[in-house]
DSSP file (Angstrom, degrees, kcal/mol; ACC not computed):
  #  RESIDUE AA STRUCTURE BP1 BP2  ACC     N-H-->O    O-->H-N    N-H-->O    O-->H-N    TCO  KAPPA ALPHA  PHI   PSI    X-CA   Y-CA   Z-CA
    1    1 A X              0   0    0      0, 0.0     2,-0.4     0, 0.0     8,-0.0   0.000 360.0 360.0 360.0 125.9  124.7  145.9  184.3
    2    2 A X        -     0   0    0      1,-0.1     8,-0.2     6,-0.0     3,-0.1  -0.777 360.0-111.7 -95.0 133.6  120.7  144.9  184.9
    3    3 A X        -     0   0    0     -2,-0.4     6,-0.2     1,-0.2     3,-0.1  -0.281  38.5-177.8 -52.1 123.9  119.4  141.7  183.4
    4    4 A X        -     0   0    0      4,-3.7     2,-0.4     1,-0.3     5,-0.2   0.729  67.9  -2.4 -87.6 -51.2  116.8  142.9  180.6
    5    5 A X  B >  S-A    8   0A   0      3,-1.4     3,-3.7    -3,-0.1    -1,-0.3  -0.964 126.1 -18.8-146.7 126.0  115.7  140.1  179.5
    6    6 A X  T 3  S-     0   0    0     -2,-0.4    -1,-0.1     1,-0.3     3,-0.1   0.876 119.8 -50.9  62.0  41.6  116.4  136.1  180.3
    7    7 A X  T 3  S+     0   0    0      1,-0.2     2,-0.4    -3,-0.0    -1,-0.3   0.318 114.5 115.7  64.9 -12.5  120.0  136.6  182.1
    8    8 A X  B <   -A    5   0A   0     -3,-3.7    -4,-3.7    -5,-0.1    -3,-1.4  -0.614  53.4-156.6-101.1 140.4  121.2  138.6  179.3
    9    9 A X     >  -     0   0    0     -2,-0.4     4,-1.8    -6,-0.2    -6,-0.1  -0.239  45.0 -79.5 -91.5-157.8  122.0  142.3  180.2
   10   10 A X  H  > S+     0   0    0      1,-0.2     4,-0.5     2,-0.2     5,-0.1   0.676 128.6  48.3-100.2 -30.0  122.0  144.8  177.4
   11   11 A X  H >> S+     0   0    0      2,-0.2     4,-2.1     3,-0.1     3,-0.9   0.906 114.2  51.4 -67.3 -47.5  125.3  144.3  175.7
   12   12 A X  H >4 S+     0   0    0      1,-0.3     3,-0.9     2,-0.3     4,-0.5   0.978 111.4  46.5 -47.1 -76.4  124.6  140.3  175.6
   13   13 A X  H 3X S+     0   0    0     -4,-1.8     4,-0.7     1,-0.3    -1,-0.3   0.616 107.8  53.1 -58.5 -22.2  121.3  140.7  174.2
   14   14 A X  H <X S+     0   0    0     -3,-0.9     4,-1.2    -4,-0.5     3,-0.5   0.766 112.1  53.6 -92.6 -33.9  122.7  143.2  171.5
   15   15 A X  H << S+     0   0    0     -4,-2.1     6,-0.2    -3,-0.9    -2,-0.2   0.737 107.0  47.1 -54.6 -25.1  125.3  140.2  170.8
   16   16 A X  H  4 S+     0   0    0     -4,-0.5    -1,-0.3     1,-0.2    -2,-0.2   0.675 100.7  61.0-117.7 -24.2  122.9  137.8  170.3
   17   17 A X  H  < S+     0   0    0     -4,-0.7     2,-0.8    -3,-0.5    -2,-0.2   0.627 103.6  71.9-108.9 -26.0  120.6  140.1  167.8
   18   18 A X    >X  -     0   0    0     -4,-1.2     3,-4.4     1,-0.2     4,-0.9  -0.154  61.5-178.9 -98.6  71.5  124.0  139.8  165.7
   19   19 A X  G >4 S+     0   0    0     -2,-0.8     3,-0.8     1,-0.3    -1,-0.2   0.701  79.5  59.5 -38.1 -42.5  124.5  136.7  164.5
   20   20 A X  G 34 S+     0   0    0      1,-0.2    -1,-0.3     2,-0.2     7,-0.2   0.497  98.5  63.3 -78.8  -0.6  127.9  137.5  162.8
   21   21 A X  G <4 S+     0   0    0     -3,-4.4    -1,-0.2    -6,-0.2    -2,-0.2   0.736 113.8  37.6 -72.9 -39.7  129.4  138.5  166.6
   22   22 A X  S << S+     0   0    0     -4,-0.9     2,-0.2    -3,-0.8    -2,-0.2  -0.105 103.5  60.9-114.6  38.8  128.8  135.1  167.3
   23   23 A X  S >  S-     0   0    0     -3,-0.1     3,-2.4     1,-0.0     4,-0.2  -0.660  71.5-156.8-134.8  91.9  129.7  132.7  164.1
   24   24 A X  T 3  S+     0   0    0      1,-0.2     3,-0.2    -2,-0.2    -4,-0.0   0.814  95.6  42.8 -55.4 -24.4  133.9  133.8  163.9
   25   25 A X  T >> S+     0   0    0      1,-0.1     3,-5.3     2,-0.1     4,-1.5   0.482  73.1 123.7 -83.2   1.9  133.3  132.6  160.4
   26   26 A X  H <>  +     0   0    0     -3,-2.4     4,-1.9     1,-0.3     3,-0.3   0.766  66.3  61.6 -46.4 -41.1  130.3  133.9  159.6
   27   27 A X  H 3> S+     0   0    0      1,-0.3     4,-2.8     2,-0.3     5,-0.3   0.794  97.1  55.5 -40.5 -36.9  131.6  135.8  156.5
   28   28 A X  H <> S+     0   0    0     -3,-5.3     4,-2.7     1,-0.2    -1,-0.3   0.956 102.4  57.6 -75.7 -37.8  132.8  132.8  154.6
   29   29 A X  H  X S+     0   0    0     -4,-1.5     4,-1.5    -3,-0.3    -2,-0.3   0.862 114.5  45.5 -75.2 -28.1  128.8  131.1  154.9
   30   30 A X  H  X S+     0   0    0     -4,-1.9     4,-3.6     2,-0.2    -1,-0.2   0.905 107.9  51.7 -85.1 -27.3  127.7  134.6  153.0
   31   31 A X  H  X S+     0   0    0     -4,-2.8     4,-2.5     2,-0.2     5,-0.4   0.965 113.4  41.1 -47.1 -62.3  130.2  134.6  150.6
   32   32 A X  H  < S+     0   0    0     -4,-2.7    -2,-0.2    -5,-0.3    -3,-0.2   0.887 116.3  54.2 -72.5 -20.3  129.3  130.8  149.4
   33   33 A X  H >X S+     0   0    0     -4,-1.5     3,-1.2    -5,-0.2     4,-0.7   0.993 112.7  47.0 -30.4 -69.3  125.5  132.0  149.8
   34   34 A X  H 3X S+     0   0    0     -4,-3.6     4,-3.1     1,-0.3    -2,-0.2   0.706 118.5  36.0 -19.0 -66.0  126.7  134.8  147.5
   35   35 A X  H 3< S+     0   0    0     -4,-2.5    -1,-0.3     1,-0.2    -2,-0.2   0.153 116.8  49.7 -99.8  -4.2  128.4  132.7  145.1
   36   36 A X  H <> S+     0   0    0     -3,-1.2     4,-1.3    -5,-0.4    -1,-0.2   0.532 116.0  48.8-102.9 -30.4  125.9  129.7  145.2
   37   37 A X  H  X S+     0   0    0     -4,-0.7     4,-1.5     2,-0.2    -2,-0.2   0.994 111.0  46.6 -71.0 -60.9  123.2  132.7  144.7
   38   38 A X  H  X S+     0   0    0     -4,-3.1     4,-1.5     1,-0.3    -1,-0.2   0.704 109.8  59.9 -53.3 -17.6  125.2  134.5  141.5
   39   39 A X  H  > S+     0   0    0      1,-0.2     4,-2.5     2,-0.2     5,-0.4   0.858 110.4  40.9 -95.3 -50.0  125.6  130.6  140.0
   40   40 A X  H  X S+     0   0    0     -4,-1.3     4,-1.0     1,-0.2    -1,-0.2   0.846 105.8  53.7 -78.9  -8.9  121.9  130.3  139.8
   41   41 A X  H  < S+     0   0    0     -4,-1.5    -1,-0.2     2,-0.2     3,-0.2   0.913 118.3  45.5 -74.1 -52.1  120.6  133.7  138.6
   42   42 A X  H  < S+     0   0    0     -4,-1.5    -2,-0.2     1,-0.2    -3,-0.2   0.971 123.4  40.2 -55.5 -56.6  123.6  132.9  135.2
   43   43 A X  H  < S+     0   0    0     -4,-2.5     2,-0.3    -5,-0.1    -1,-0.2   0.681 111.8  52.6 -96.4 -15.3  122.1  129.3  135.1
   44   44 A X  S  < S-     0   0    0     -4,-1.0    21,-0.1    -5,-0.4    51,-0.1  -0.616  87.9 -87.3-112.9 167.0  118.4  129.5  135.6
   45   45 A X        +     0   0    0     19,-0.3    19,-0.4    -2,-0.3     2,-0.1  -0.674  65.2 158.3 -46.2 140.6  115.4  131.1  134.2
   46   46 A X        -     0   0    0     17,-0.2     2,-1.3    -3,-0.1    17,-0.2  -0.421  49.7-150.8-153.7 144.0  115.2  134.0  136.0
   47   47 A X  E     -B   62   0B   0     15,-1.3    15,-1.9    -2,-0.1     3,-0.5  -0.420  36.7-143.4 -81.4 125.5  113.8  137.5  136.1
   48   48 A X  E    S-     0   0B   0     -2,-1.3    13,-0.2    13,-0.2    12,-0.1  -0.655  70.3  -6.1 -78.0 105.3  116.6  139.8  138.3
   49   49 A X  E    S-     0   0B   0     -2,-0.4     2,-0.3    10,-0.2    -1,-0.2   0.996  76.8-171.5  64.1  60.1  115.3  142.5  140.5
   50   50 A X  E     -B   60   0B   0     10,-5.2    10,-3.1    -3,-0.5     2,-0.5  -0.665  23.8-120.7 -74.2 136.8  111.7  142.4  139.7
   51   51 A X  E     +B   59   0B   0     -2,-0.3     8,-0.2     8,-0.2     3,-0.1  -0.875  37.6 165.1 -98.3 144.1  109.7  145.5  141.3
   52   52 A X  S    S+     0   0    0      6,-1.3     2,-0.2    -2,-0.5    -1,-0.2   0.375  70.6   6.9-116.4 -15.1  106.8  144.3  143.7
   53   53 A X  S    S-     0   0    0      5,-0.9    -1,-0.1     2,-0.3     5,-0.0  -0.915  88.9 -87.5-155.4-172.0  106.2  147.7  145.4
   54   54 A X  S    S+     0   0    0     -2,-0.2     2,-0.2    -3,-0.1    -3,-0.0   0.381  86.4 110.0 -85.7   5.5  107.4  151.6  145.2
   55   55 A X  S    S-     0   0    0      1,-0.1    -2,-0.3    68,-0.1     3,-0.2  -0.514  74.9-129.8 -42.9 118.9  110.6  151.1  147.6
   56   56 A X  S    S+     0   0    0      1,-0.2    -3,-0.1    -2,-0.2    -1,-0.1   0.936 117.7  42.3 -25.3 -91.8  114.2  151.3  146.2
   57   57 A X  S    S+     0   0    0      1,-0.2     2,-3.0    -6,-0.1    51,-0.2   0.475  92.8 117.3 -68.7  -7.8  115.1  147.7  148.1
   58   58 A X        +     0   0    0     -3,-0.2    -6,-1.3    51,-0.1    -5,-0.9  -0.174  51.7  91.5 -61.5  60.3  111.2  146.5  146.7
   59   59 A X  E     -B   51   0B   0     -2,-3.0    49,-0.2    -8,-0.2     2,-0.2  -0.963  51.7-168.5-152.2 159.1  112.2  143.9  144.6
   60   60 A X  E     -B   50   0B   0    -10,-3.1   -10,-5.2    -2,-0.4     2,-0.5  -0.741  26.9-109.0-133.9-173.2  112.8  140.2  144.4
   61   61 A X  E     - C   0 106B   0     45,-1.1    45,-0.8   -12,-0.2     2,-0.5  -0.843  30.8-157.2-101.0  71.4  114.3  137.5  142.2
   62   62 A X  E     -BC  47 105B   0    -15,-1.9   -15,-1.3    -2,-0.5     2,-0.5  -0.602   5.8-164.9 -93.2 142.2  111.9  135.2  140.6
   63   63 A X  E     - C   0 104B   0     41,-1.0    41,-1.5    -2,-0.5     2,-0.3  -0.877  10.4-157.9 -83.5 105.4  112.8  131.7  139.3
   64   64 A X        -     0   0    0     -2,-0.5     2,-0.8   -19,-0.4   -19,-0.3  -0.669  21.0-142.9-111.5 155.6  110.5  129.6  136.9
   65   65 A X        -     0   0    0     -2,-0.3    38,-0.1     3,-0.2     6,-0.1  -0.968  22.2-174.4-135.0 111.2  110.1  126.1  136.1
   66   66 A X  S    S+     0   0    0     -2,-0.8    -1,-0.2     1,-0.2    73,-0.0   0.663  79.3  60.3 -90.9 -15.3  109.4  126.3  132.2
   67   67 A X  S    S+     0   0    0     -3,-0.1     2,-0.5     1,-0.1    -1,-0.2   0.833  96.7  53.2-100.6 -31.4  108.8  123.0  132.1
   68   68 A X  S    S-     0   0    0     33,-0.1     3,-0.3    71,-0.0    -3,-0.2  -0.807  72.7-138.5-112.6 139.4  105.8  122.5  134.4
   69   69 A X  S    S+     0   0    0     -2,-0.5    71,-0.1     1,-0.2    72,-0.1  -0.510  89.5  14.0 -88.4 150.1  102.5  124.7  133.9
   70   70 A X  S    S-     0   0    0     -2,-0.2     2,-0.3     1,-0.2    70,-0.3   0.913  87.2-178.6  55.2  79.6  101.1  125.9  137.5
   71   71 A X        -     0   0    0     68,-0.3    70,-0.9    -3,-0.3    -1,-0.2  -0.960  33.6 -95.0-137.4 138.4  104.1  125.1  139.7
   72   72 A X        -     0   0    0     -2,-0.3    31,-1.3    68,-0.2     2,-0.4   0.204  35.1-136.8 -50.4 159.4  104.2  125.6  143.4
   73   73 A X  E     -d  103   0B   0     71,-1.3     2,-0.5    29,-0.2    31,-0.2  -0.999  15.0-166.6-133.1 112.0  105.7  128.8  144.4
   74   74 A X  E     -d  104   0B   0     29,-2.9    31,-0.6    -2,-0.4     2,-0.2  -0.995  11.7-158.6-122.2 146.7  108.3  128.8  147.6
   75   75 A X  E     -d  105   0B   0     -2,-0.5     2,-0.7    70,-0.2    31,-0.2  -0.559   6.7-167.1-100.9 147.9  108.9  132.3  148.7
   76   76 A X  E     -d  106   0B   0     29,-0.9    31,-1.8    -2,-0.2     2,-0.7  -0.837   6.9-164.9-155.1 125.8  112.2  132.8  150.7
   77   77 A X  E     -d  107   0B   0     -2,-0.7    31,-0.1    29,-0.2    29,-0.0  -0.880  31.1-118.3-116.0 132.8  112.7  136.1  152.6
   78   78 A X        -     0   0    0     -2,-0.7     9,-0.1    29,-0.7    12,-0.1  -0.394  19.6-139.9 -72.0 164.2  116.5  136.4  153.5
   79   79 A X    >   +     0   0    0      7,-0.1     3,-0.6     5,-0.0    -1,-0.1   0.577  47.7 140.2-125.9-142.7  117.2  136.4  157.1
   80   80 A X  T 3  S-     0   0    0      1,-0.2     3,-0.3     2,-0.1     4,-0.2   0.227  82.5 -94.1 108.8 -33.1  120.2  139.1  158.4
   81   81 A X  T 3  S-     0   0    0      1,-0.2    -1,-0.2     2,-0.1     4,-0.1   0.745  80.8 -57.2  48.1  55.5  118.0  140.1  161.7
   82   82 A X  S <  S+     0   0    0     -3,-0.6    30,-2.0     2,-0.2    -1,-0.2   0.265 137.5  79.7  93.6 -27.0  116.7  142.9  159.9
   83   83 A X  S    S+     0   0    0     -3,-0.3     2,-0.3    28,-0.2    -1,-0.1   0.807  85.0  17.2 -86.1 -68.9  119.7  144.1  159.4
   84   84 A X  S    S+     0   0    0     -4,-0.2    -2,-0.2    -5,-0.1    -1,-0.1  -0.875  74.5  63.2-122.0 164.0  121.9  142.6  156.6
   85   85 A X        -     0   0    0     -2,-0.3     2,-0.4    -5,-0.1    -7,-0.0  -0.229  49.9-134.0 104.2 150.7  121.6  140.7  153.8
   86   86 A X    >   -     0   0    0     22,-0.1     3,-2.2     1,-0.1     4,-0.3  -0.995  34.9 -97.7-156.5 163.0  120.0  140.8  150.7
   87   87 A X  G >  S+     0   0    0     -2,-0.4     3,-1.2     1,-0.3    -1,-0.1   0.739 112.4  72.9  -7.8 -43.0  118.1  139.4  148.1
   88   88 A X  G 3  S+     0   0    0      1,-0.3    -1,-0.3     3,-0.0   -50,-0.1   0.573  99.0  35.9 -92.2  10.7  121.4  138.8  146.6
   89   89 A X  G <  S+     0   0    0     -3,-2.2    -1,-0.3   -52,-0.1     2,-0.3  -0.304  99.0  88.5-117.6  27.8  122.7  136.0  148.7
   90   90 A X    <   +     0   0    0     -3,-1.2    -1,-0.1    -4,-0.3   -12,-0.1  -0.449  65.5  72.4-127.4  64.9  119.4  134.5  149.0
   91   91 A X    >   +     0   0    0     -2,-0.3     3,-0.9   -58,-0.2     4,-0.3   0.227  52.0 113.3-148.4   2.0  119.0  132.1  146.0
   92   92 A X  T 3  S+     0   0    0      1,-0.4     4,-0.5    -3,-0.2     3,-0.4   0.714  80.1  58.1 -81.8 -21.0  121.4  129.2  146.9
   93   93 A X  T >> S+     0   0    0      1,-0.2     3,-1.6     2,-0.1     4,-1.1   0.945  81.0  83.6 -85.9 -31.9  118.3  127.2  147.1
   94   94 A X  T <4 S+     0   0    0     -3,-0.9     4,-0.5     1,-0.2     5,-0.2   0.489  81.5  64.4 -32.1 -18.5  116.7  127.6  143.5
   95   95 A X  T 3> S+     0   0    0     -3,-0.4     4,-1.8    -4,-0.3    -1,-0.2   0.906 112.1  29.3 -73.6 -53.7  118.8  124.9  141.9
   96   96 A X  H <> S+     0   0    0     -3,-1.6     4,-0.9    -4,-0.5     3,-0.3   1.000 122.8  48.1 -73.2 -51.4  117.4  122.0  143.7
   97   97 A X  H ><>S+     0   0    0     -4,-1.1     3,-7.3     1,-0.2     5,-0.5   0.822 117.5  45.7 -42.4 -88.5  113.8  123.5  144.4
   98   98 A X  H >45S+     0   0    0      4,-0.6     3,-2.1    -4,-0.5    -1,-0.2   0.500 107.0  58.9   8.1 -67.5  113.7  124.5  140.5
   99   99 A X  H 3<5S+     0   0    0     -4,-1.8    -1,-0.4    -3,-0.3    -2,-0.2   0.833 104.4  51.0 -16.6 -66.5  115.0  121.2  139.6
  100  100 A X  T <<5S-     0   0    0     -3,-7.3    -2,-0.3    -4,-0.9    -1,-0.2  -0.053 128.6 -85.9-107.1  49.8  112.0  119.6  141.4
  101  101 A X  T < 5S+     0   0    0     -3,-2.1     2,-0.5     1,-0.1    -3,-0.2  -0.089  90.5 125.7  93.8 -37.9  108.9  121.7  139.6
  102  102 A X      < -     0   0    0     -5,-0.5    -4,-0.6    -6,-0.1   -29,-0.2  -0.495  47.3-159.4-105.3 130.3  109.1  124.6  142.0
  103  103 A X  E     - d   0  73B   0    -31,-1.3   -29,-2.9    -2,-0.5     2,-0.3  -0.074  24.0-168.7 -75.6 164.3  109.6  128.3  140.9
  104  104 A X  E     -Cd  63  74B   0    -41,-1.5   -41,-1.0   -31,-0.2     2,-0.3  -0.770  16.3-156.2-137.6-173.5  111.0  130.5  143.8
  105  105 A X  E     -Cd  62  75B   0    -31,-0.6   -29,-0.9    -2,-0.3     2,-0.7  -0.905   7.9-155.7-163.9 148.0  111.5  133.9  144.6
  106  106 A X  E     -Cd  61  76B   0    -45,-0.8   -45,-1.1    -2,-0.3   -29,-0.2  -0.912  26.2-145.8-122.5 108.5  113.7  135.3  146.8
  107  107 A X  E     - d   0  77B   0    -31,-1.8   -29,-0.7    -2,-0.7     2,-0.3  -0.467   2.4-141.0 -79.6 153.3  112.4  139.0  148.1
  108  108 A X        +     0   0    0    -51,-0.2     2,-0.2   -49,-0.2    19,-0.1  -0.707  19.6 172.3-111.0 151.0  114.1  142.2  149.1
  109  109 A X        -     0   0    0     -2,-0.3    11,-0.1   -51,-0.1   -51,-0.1  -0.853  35.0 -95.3-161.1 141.0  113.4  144.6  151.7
  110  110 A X        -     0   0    0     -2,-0.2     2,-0.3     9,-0.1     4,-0.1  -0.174  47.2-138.6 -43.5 160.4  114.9  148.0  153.5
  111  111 A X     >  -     0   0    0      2,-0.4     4,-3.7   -28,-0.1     2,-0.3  -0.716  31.9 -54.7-107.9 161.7  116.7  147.2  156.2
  112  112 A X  T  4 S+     0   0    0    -30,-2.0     2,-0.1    -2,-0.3     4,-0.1  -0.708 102.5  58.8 -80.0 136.5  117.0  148.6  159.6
  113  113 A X  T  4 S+     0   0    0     -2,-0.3    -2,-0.4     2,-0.1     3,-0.0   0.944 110.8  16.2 -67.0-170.4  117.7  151.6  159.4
  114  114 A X  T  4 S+     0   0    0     -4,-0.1     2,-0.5    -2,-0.1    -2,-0.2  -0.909 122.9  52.7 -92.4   8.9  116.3  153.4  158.2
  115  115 A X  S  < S-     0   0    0     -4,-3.7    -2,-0.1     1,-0.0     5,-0.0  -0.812  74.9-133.0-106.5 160.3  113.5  151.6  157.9
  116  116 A X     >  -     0   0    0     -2,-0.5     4,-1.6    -4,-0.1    -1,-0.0   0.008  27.8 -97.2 -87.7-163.4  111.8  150.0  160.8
  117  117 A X  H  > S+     0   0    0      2,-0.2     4,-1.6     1,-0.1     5,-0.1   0.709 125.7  54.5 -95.4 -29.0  110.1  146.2  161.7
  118  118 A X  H  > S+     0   0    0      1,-0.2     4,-1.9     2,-0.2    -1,-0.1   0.932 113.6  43.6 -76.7 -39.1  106.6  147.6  160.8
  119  119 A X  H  > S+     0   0    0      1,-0.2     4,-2.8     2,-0.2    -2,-0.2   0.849 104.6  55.3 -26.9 -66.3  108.2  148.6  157.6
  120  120 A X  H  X S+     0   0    0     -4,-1.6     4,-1.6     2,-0.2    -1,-0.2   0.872 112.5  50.0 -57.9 -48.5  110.1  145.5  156.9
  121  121 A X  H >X S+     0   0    0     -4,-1.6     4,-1.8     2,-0.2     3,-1.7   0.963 110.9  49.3 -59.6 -84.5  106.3  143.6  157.3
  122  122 A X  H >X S+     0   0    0     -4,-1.9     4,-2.0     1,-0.2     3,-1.8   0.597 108.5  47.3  17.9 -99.5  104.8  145.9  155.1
  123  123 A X  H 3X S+     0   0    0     -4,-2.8     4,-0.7     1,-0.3    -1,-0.2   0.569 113.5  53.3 -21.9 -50.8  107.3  145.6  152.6
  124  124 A X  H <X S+     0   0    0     -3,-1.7     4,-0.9    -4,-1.6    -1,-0.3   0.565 107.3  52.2 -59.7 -48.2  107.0  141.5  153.0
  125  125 A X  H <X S+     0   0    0     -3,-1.8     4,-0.9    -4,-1.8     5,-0.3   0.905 103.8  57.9 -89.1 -39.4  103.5  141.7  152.6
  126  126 A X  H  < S+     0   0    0     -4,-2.0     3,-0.3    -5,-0.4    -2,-0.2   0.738 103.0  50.7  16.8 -80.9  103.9  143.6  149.4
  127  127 A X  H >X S+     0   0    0     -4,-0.7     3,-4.8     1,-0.2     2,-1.3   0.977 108.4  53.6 -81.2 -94.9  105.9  141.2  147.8
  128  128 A X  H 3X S+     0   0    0     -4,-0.9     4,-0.7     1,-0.3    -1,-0.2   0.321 108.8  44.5 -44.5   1.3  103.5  138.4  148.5
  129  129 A X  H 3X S+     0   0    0     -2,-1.3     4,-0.6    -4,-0.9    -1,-0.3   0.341 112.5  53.6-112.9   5.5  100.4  139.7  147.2
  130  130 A X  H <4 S+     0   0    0     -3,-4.8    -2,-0.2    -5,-0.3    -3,-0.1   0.775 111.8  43.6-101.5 -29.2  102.2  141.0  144.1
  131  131 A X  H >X S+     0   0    0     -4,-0.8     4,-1.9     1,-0.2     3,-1.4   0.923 118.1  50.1 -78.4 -42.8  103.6  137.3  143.4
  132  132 A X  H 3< S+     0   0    0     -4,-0.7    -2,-0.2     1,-0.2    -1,-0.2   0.822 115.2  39.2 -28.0 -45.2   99.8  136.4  144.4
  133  133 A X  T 3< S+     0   0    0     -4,-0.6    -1,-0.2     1,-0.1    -2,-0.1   0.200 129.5  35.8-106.8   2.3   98.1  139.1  141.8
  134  134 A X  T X> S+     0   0    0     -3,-1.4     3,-1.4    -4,-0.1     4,-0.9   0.446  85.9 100.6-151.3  -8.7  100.8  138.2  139.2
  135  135 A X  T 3<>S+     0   0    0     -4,-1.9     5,-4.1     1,-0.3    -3,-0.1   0.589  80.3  60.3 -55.2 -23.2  101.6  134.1  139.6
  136  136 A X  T >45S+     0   0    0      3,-0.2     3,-0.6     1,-0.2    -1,-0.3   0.571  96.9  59.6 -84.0 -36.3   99.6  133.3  136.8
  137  137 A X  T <45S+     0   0    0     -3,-1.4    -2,-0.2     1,-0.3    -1,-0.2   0.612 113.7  36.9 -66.7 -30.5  101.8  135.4  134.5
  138  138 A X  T 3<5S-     0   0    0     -4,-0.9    -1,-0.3     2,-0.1    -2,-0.1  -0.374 124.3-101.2-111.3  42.4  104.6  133.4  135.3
  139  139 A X  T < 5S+     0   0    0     -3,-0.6   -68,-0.3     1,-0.2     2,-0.3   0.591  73.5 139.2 -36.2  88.2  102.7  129.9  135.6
  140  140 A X      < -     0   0    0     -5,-4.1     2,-1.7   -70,-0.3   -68,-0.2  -0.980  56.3-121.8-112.5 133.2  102.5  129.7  138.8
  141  141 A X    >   -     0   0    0    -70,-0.9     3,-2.0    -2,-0.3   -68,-0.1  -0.394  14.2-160.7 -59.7  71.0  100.0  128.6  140.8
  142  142 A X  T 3  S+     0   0    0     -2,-1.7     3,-0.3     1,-0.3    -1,-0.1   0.571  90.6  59.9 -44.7  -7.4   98.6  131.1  143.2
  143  143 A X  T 3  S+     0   0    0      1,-0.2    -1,-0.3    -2,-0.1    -2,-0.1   0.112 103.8  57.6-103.2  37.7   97.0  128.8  145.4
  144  144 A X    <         0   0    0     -3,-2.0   -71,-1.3   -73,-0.1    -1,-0.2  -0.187 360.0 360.0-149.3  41.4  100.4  127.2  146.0
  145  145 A X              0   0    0     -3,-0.3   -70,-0.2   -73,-0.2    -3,-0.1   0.019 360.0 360.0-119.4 360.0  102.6  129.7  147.3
């Protein structure tokens, strides 16, 4: 086997791009994402699968803080390496944030495959200039995202 990259040969490096090859648990930390996620979509404001561009997977989860006018926006694009993951285990944070004045969204995007990394950006950029063009409707501040 020839070193590609840093000591690691090609199998190594394909290990390492899978984070659930290397956590033996990994499954249980997506589940309680999961289940932290589903608890906060039931308990908080929020509009479910919103579309932000013309992509099946184009859609996010936004979060609102009815009580404060103009509130800060944190954006949270799930993780996965491109791969896995979804929108729908990506909320776990909304409770506290939410809690303290800031609306969230959690964004969707194809995964690899079939879509590619230029894709995935794309997609990513998408979403932020549609919570950008549309922040105001949901009082949020757009210069606070």
């Amino acid at each position: 086997m020839s070193d590609i990259y840093r000591g690691f040969d090609q199998e190594e490096l394909d290990t390492q791009y899978r984070a659930a090859a290397t956590v033996p648990n990994m499954q249980d930390f997506i589940d309680d994402y999961a289940s932290l996620s589903a608890t906060a979509r039931d308990t908080l404001d929020c509009k479910v699968g919103v579309k932000y561009g013309p992509g099946d997977e184009e859609t996010l989860d936004l979060f609102t803080v009815s009580t404060v006018k103009d509130a800060p926006l944190f954006v949270f694009i799930h993780g996965g390496y491109w791969r896995m993951l979804s929108k729908n285990e990506s909320s776990f944070m909304a409770p506290n944030l939410v809690g303290h004045g800031i609306a969230v969204a959690s964004i969707n995007y194809t995964l690899v495959p079939p879509a590619d990394i230029d894709q995935i950006v794309a997609e990513c950029r998408r979403a932020i200039k549609w919570l950008y063009q549309n922040a105001v409707s949901y009082d949020i501040d757009p210069n606070r995202i």
